[in-house]
CHARMM internal coordinates of N, CA and C (Angstrom, degrees):
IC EDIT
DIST 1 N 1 CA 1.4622
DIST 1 CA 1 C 1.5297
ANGL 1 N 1 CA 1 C 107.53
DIST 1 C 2 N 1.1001
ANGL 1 CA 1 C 2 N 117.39
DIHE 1 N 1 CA 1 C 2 N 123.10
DIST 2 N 2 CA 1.6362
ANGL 1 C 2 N 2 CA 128.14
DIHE 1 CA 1 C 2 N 2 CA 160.56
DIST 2 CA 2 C 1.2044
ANGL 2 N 2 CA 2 C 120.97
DIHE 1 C 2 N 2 CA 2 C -38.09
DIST 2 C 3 N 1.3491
ANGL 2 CA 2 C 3 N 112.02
DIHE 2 N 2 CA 2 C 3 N 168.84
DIST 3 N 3 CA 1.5048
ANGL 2 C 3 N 3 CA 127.78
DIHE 2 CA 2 C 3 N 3 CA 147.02
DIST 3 CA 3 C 1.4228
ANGL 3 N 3 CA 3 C 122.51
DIHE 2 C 3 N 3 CA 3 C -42.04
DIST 3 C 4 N 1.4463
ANGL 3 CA 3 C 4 N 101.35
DIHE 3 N 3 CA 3 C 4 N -68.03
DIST 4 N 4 CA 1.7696
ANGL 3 C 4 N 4 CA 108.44
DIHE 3 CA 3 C 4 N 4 CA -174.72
DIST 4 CA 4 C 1.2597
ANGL 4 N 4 CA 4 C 112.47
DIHE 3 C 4 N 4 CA 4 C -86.03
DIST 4 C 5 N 1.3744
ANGL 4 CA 4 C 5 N 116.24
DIHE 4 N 4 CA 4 C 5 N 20.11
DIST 5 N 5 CA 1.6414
ANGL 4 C 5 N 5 CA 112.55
DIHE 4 CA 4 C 5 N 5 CA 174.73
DIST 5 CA 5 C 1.8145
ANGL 5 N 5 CA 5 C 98.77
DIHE 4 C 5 N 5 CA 5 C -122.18
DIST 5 C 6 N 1.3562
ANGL 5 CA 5 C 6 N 111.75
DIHE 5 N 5 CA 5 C 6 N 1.65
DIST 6 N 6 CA 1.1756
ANGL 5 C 6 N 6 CA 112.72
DIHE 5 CA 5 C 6 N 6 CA -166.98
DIST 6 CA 6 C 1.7052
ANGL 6 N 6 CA 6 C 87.48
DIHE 5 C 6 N 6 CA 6 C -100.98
DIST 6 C 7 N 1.6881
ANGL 6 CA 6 C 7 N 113.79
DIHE 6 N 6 CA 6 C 7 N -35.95
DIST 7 N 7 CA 1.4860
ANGL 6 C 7 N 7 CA 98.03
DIHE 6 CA 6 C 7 N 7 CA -157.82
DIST 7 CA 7 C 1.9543
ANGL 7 N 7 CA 7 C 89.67
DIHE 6 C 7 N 7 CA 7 C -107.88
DIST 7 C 8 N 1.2766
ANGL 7 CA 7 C 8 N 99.54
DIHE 7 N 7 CA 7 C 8 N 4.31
DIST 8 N 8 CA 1.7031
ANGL 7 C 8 N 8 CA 93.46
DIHE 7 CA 7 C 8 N 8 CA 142.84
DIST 8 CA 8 C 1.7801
ANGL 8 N 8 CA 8 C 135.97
DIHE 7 C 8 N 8 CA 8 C -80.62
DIST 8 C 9 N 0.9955
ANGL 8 CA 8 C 9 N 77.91
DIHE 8 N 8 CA 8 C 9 N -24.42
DIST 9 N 9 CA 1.6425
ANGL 8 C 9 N 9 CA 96.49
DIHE 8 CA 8 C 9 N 9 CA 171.29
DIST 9 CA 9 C 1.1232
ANGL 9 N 9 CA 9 C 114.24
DIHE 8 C 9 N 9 CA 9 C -71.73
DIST 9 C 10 N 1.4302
ANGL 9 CA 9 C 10 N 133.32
DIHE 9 N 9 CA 9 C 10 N -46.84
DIST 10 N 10 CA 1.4934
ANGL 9 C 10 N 10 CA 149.53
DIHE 9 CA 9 C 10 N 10 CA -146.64
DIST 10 CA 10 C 1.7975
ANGL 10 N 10 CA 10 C 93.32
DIHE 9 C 10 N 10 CA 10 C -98.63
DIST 10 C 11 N 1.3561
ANGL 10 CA 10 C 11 N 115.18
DIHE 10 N 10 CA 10 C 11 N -41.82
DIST 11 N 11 CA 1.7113
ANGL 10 C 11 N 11 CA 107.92
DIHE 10 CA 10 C 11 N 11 CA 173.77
DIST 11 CA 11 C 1.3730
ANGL 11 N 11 CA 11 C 110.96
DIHE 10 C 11 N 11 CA 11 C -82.09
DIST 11 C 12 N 1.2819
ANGL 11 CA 11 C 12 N 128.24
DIHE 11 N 11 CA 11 C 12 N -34.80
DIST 12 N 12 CA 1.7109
ANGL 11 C 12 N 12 CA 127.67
DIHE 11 CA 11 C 12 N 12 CA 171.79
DIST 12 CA 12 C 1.2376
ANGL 12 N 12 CA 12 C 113.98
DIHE 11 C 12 N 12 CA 12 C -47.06
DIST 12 C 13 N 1.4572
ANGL 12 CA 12 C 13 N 124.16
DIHE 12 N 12 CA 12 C 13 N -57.57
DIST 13 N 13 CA 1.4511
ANGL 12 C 13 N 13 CA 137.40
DIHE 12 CA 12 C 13 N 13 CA 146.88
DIST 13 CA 13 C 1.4741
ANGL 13 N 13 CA 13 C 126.16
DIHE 12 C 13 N 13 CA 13 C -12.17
DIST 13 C 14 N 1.4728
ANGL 13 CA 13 C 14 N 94.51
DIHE 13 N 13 CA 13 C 14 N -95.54
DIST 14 N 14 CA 1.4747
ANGL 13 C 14 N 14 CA 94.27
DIHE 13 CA 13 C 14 N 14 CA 147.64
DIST 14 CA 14 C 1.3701
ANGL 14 N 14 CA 14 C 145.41
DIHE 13 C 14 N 14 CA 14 C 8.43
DIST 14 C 15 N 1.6534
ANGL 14 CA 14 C 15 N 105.49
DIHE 14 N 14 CA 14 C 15 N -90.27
DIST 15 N 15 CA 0.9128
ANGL 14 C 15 N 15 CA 122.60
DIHE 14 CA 14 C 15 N 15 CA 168.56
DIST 15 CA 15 C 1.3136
ANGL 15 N 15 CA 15 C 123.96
DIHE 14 C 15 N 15 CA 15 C -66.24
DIST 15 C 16 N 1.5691
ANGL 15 CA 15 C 16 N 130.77
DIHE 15 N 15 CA 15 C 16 N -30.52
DIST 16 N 16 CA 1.4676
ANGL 15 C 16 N 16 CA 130.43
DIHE 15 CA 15 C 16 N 16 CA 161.51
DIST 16 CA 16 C 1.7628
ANGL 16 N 16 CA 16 C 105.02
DIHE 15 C 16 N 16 CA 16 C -46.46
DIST 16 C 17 N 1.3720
ANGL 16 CA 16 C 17 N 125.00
DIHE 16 N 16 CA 16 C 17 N -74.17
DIST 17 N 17 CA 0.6397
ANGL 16 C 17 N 17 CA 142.33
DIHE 16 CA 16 C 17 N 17 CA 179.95
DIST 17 CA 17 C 1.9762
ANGL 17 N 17 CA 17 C 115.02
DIHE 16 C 17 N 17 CA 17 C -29.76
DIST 17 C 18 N 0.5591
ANGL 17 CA 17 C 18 N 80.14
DIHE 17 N 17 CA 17 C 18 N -37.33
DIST 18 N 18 CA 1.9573
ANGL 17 C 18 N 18 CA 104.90
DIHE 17 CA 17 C 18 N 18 CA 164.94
DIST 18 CA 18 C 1.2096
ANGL 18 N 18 CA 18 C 118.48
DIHE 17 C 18 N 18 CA 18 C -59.25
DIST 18 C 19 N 1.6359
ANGL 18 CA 18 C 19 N 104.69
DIHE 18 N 18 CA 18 C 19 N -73.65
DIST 19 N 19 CA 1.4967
ANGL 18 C 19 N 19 CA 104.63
DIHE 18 CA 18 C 19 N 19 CA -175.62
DIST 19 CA 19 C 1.8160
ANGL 19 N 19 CA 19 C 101.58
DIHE 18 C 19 N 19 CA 19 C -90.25
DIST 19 C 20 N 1.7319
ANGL 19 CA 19 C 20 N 115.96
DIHE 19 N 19 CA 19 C 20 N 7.20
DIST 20 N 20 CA 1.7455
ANGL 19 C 20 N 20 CA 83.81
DIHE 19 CA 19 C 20 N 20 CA 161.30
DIST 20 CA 20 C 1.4138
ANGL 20 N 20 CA 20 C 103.83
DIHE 19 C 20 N 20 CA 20 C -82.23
DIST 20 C 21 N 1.4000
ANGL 20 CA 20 C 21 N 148.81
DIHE 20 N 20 CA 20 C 21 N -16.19
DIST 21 N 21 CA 0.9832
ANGL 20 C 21 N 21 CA 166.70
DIHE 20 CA 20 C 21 N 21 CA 125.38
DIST 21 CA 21 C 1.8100
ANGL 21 N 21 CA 21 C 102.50
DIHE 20 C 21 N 21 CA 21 C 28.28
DIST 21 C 22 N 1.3555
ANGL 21 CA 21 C 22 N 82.33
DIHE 21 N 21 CA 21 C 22 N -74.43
DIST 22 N 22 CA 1.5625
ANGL 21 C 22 N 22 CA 102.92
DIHE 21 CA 21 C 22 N 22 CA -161.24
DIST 22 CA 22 C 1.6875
ANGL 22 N 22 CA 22 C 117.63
DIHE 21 C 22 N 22 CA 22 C -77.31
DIST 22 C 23 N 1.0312
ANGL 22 CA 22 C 23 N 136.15
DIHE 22 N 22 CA 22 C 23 N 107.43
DIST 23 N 23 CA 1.5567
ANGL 22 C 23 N 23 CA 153.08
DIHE 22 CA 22 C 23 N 23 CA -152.32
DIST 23 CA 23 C 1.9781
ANGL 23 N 23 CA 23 C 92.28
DIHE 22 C 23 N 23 CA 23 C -37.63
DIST 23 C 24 N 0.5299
ANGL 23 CA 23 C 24 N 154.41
DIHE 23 N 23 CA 23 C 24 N 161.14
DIST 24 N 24 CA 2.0334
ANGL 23 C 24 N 24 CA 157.01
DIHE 23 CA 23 C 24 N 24 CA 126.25
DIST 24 CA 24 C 1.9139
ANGL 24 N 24 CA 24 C 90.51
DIHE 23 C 24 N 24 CA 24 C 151.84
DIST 24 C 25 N 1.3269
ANGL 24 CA 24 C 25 N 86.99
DIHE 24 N 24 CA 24 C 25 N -165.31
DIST 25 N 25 CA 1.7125
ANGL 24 C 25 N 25 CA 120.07
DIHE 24 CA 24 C 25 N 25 CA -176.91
DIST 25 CA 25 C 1.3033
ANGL 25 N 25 CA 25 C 86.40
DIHE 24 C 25 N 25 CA 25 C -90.17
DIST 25 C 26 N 1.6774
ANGL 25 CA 25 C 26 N 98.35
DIHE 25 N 25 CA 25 C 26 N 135.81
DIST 26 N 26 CA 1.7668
ANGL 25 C 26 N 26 CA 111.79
DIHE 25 CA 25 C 26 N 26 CA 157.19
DIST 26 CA 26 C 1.3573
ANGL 26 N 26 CA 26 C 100.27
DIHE 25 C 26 N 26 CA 26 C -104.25
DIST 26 C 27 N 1.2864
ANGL 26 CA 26 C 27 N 92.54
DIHE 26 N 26 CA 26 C 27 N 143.11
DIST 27 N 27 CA 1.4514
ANGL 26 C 27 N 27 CA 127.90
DIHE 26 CA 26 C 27 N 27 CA 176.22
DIST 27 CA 27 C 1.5470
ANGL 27 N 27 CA 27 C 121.64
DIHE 26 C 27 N 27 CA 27 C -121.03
DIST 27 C 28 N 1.4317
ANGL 27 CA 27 C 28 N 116.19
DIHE 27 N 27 CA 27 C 28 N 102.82
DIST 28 N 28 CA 1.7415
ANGL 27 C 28 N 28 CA 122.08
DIHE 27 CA 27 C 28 N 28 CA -161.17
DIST 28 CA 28 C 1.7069
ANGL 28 N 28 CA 28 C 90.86
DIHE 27 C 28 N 28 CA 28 C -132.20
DIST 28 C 29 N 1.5966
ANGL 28 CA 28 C 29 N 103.70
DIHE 28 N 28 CA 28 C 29 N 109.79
DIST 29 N 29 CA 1.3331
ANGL 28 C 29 N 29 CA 120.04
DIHE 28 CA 28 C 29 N 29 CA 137.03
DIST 29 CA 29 C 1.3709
ANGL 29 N 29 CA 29 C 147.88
DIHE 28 C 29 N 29 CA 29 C -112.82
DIST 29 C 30 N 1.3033
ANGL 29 CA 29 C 30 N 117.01
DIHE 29 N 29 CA 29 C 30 N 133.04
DIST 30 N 30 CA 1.2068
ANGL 29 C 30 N 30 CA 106.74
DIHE 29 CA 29 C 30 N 30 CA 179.97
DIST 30 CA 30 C 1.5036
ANGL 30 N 30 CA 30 C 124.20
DIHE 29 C 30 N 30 CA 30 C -118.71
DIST 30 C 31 N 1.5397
ANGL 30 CA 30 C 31 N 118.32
DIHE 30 N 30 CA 30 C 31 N 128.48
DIST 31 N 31 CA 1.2939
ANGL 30 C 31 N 31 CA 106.34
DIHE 30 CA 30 C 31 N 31 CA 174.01
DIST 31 CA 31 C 1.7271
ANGL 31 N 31 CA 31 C 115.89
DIHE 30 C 31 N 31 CA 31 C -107.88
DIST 31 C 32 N 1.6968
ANGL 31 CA 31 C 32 N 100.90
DIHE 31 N 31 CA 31 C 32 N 118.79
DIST 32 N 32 CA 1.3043
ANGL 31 C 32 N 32 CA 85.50
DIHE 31 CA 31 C 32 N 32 CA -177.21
DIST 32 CA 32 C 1.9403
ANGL 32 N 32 CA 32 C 132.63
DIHE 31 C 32 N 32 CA 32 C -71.03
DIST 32 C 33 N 1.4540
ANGL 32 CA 32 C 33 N 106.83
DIHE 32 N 32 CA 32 C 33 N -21.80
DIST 33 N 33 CA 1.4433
ANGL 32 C 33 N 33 CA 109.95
DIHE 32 CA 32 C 33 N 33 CA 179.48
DIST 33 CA 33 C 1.2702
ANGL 33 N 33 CA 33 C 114.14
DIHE 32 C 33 N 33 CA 33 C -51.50
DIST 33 C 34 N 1.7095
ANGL 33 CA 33 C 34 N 115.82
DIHE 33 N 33 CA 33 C 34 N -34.42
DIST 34 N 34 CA 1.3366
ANGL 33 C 34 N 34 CA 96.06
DIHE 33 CA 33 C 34 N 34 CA -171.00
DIST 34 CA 34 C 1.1915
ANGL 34 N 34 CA 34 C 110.61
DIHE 33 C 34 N 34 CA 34 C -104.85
DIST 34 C 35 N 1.7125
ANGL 34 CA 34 C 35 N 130.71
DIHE 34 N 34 CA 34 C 35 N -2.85
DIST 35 N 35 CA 1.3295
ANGL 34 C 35 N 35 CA 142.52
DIHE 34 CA 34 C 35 N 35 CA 177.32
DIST 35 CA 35 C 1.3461
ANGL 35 N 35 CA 35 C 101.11
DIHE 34 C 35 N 35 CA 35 C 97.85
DIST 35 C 36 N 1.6115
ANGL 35 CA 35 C 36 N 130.93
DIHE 35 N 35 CA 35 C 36 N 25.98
DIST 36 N 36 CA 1.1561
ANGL 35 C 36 N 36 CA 96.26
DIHE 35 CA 35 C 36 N 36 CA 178.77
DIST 36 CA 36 C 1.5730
ANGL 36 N 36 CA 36 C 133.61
DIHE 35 C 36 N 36 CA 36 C -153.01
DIST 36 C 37 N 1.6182
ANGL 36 CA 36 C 37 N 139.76
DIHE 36 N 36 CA 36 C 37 N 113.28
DIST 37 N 37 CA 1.3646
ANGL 36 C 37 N 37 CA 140.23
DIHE 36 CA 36 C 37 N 37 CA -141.14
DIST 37 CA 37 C 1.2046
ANGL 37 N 37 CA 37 C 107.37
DIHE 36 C 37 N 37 CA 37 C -68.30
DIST 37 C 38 N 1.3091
ANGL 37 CA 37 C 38 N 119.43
DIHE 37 N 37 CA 37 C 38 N 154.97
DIST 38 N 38 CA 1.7672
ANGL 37 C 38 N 38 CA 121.76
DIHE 37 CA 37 C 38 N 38 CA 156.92
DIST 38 CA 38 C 1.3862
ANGL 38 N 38 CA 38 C 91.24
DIHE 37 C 38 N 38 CA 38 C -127.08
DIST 38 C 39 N 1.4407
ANGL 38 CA 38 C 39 N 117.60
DIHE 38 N 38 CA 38 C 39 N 155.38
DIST 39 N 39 CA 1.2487
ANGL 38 C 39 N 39 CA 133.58
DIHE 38 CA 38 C 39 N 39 CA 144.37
DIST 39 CA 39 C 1.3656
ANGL 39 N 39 CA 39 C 121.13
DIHE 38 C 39 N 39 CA 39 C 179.29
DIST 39 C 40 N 1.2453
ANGL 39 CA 39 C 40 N 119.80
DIHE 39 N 39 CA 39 C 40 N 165.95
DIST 40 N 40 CA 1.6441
ANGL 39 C 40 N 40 CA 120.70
DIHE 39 CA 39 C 40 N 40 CA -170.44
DIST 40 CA 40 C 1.6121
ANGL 40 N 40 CA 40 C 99.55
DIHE 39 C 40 N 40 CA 40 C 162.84
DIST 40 C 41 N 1.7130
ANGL 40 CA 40 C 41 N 120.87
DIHE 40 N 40 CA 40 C 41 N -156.46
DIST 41 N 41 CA 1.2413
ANGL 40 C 41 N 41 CA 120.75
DIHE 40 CA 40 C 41 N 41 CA 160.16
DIST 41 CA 41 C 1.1493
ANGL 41 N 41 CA 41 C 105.34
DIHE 40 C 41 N 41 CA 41 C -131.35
DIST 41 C 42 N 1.3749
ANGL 41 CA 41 C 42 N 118.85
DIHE 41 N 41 CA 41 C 42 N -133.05
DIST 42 N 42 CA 1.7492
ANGL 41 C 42 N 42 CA 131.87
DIHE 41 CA 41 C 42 N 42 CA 174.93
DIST 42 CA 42 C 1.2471
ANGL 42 N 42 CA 42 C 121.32
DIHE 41 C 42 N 42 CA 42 C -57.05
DIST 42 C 43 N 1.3483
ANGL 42 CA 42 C 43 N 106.66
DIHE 42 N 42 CA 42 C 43 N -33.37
DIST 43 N 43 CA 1.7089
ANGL 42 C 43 N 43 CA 129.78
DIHE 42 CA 42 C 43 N 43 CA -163.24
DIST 43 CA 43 C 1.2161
ANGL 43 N 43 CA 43 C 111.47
DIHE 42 C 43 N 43 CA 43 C -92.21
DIST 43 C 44 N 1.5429
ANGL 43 CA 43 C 44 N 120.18
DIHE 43 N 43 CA 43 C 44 N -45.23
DIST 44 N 44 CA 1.7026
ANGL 43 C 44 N 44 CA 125.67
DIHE 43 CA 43 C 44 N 44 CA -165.58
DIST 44 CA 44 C 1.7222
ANGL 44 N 44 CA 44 C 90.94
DIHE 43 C 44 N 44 CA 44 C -159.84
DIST 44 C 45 N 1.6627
ANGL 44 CA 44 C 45 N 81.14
DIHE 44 N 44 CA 44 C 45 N 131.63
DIST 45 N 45 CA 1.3028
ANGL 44 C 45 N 45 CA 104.27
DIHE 44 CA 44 C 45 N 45 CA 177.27
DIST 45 CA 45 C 1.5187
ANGL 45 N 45 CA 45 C 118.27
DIHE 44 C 45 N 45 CA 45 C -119.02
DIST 45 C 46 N 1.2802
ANGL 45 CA 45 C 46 N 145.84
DIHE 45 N 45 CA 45 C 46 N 137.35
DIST 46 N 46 CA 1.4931
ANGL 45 C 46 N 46 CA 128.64
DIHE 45 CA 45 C 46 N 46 CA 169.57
DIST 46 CA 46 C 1.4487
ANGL 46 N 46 CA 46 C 109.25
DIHE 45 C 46 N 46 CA 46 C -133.65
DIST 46 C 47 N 1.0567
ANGL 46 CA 46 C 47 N 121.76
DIHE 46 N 46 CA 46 C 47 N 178.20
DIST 47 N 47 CA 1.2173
ANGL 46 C 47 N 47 CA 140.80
DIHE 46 CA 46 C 47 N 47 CA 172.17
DIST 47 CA 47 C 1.6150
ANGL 47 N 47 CA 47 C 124.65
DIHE 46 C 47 N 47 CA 47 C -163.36
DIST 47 C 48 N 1.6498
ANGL 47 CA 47 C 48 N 96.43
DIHE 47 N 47 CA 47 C 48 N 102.78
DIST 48 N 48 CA 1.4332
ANGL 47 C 48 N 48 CA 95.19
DIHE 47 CA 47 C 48 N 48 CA 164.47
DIST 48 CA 48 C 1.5386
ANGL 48 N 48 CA 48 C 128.35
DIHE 47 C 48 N 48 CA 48 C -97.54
DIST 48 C 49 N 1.6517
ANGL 48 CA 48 C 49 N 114.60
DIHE 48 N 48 CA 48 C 49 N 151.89
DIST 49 N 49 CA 1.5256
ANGL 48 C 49 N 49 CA 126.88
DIHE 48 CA 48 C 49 N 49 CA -174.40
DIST 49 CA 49 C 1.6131
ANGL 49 N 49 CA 49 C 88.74
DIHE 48 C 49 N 49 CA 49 C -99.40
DIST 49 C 50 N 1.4547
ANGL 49 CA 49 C 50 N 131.76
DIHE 49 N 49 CA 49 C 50 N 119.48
DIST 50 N 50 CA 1.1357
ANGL 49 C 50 N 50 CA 139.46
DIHE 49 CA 49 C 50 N 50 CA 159.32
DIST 50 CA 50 C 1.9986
ANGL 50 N 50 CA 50 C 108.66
DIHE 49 C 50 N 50 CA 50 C -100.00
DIST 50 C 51 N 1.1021
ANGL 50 CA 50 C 51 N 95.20
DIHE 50 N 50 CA 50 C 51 N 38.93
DIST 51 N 51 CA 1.6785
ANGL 50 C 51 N 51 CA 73.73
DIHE 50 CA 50 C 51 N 51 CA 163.02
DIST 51 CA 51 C 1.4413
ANGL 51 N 51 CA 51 C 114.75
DIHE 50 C 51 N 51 CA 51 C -138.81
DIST 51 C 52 N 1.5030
ANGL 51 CA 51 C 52 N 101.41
DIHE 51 N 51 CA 51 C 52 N 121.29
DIST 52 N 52 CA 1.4682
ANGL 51 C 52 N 52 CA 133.20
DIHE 51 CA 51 C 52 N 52 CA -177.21
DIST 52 CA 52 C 1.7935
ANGL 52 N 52 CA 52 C 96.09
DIHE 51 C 52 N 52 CA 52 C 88.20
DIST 52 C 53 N 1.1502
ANGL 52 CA 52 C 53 N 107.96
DIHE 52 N 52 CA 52 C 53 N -4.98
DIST 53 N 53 CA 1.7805
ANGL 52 C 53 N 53 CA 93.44
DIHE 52 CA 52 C 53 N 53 CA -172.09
DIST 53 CA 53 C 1.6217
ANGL 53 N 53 CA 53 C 91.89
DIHE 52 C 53 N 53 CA 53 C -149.44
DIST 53 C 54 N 1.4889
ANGL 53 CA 53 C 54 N 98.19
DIHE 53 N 53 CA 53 C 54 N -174.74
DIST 54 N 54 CA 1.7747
ANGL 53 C 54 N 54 CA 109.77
DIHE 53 CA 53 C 54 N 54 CA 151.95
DIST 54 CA 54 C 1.1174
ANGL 54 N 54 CA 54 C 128.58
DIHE 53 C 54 N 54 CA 54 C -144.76
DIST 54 C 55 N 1.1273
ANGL 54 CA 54 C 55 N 105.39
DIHE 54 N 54 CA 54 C 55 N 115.13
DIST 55 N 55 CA 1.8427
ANGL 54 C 55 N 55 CA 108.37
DIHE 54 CA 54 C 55 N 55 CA -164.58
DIST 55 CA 55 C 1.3789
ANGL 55 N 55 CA 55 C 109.85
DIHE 54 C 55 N 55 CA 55 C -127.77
DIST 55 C 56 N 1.4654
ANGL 55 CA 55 C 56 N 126.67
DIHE 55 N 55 CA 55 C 56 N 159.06
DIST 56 N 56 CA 1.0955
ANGL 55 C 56 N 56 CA 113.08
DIHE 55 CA 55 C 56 N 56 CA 160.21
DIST 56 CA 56 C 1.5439
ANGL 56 N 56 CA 56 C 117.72
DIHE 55 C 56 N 56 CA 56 C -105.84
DIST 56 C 57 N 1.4851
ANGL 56 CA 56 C 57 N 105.31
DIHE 56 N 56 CA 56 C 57 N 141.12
DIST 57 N 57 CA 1.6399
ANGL 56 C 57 N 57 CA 105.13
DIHE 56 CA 56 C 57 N 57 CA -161.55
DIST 57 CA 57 C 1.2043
ANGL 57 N 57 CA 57 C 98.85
DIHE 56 C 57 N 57 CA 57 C -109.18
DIST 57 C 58 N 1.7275
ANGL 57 CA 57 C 58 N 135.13
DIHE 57 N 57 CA 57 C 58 N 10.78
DIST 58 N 58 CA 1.4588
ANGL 57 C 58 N 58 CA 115.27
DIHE 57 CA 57 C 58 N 58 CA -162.06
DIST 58 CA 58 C 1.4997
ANGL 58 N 58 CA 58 C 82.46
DIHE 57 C 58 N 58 CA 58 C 169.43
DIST 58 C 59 N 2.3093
ANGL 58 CA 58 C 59 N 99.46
DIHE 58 N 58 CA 58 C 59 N 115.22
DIST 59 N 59 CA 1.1823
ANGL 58 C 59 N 59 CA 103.99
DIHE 58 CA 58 C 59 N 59 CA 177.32
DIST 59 CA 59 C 1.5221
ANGL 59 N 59 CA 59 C 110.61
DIHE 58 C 59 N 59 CA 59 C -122.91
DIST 59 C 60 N 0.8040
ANGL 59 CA 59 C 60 N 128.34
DIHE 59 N 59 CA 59 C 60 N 108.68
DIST 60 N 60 CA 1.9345
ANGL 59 C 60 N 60 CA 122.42
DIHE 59 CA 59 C 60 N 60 CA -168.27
DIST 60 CA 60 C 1.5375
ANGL 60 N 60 CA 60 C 113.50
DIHE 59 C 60 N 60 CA 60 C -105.93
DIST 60 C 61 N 1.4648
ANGL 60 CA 60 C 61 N 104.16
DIHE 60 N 60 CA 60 C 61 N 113.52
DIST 61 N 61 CA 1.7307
ANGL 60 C 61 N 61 CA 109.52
DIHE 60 CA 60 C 61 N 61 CA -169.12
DIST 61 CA 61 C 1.6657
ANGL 61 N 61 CA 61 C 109.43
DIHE 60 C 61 N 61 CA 61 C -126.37
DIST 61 C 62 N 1.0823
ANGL 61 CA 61 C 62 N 125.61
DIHE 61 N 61 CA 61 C 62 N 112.07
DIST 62 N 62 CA 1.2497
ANGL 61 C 62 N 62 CA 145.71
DIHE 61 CA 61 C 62 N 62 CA -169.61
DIST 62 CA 62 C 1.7564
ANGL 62 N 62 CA 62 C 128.19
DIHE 61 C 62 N 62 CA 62 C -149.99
DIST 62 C 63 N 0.8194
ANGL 62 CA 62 C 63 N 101.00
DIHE 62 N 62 CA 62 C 63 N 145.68
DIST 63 N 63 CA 1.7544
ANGL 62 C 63 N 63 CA 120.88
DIHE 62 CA 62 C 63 N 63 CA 169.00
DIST 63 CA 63 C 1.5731
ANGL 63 N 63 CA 63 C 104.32
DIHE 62 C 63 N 63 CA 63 C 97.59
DIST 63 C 64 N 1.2622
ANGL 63 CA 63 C 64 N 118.09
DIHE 63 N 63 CA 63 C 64 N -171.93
DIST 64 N 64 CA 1.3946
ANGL 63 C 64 N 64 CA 125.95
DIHE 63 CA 63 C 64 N 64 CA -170.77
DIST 64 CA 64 C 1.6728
ANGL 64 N 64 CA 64 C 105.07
DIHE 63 C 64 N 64 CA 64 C -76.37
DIST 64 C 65 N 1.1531
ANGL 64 CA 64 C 65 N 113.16
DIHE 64 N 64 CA 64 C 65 N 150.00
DIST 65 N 65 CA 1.6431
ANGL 64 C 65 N 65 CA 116.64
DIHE 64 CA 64 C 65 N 65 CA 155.30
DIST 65 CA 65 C 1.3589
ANGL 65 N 65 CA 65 C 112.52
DIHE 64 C 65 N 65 CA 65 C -151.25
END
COOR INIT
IC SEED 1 N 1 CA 1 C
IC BUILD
């Protein structure tokens, strides 16, 4: 395992770890053609683009806390 698959691993994590955090239904998709995850619940949404990099392209923050 690489570098950038190691510190892809370590923010996916992360970030799971986050939104189990947060009270609702998780919701984790992944599409592999285009490289890229969604998941979150009602509250927080993300989406990472894993191809050639890892970024997050799409952050959605809503409802009460």
């Amino acid at each position: 395992m690489n570098l950038k698959h190691r510190y892809f691993a370590i923010i996916a994590i992360f970030l799971l770890i986050s939104t189990f955090n947060i009270a609702g239904n998780i919701v984790i998709k992944n599409n592999p053609p285009d490289k890229l995850i969604t998941f979150g619940n009602s509250k927080l949404m993300l989406t990472i683009d894993y191809n050639g990099k890892c970024t997050v392209t799409s952050l959605s923050v809503s409802g009460d806390w």
